[in-house]
N, C-alpha and C positions, 0 to 999 in steps of 0.2 A: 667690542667683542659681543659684547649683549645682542646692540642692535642686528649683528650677520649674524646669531644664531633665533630672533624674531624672522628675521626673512628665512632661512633657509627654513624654518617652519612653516612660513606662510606659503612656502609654495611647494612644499610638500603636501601638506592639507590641502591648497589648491589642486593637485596632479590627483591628488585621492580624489577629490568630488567631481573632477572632470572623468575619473574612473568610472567610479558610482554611477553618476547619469549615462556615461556612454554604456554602462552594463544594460542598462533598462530598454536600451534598442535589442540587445542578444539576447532572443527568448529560445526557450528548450520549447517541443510540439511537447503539447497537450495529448494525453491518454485518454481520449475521448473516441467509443466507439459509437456511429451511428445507432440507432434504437436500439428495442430491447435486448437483449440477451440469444446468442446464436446458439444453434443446433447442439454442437459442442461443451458449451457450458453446463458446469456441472447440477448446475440448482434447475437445469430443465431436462439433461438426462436422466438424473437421481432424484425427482422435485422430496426437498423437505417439507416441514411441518411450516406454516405461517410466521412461525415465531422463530423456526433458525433462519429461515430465508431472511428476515428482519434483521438477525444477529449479521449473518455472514455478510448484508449489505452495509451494515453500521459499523462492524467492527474488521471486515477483511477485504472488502473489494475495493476500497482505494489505492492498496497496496497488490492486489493478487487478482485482478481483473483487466478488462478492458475496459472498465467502467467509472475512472477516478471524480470525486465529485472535488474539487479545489476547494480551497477557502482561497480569503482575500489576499492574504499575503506571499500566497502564491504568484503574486505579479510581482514582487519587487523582488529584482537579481540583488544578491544571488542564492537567496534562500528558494526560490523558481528552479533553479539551476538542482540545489541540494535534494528538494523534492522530485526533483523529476527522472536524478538520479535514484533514488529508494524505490521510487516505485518499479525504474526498471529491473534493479538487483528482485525487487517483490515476485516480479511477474516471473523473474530468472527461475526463481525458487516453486512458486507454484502462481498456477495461473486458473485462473477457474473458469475462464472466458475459453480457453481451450485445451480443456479438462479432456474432454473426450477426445483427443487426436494423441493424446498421450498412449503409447502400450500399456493391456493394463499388470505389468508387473510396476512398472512408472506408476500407473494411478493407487494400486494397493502402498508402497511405499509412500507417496504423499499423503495416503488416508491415514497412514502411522504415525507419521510426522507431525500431521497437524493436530491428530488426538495429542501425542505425546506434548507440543510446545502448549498446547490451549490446557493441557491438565496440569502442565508446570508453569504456568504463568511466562510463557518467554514469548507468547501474543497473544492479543497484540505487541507492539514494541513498546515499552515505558515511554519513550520522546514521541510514540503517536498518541497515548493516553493522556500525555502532559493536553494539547489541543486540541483533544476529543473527548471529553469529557463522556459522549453517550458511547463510545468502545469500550468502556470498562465493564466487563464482565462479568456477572453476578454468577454462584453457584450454581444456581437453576441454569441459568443459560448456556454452561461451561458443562454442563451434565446431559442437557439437550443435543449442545453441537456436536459433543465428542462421539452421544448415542448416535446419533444420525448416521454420523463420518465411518465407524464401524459397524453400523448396520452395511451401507453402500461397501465397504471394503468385504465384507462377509459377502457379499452375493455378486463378485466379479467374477468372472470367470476364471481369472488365475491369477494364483497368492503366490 
């Protein structure tokens, strides 16, 4: 009885690590736009200050861009798979890479959004802060981007 319940483990474990490696052939595409920053994008229609532009590439554009920078364990499925899901719900939510093709009643509600979640802490995401250690947000930085974000929303054309 022992022994058929060691086998039927052993090849369940087996069926798992044969899972495992065959995952590592199924990769999700990479969120990688070719060079800088397009037409579109909000940090070259609206250019901020040096320091939010810093902020917003450290602590939002791998999620809300076309610009995601991976880390390393982005290669192993299927946490590749998990990320690459978040960033597309990110980019669902707001996208900054194409900020400008938005109507701007679209772009003045995203500029309220992001004040609102960056002034209540709901972004970055806590599980992106966990292995990002430089997205964490100081109050200077959270008082810059927010000013910024309502400055730009103050001077669209329509609210």
């Amino acid at each position: 009885m022992a022994s058929r319940r060691i086998r039927v483990l052993k090849i369940v474990l087996l069926a798992f690590a044969v899972l495992l490696v065959g995952a590592q052939f199924v990769r999700p595409a990479k969120n990688l736009a070719p060079g800088a920053p397009g037409p579109d994008d909000l940090t070259v229609l609206r250019p901020p200050s040096a320091e939010v532009k810093a902020t917003l590439e450290r602590a939002c554009y791998d999620c809300h861009s076309n610009h995601t920078r991976y880390p390393w364990y982005a290669e192993i499925q299927p946490i590749g798979w998990w990320l690459a899901n978040h960033v597309k719900e990110g980019k669902a939510h707001l996208n900054f890479s194409t900020f400008g093709t938005y109507p701007a009643k679209r772009q003045t509600r995203k500029l309220e959004e992001l004040i609102e979640e960056v002034e209540e802490g709901k972004m970055p995401l806590a599980s992106y802060k966990l292995t990002h250690a430089d997205a964490r947000l100081t109050p200077a930085e959270i008082k810059a981007l927010t000013d910024w974000a309502a400055s730009v929303r103050e001077n669209l054309p329509v609210k």
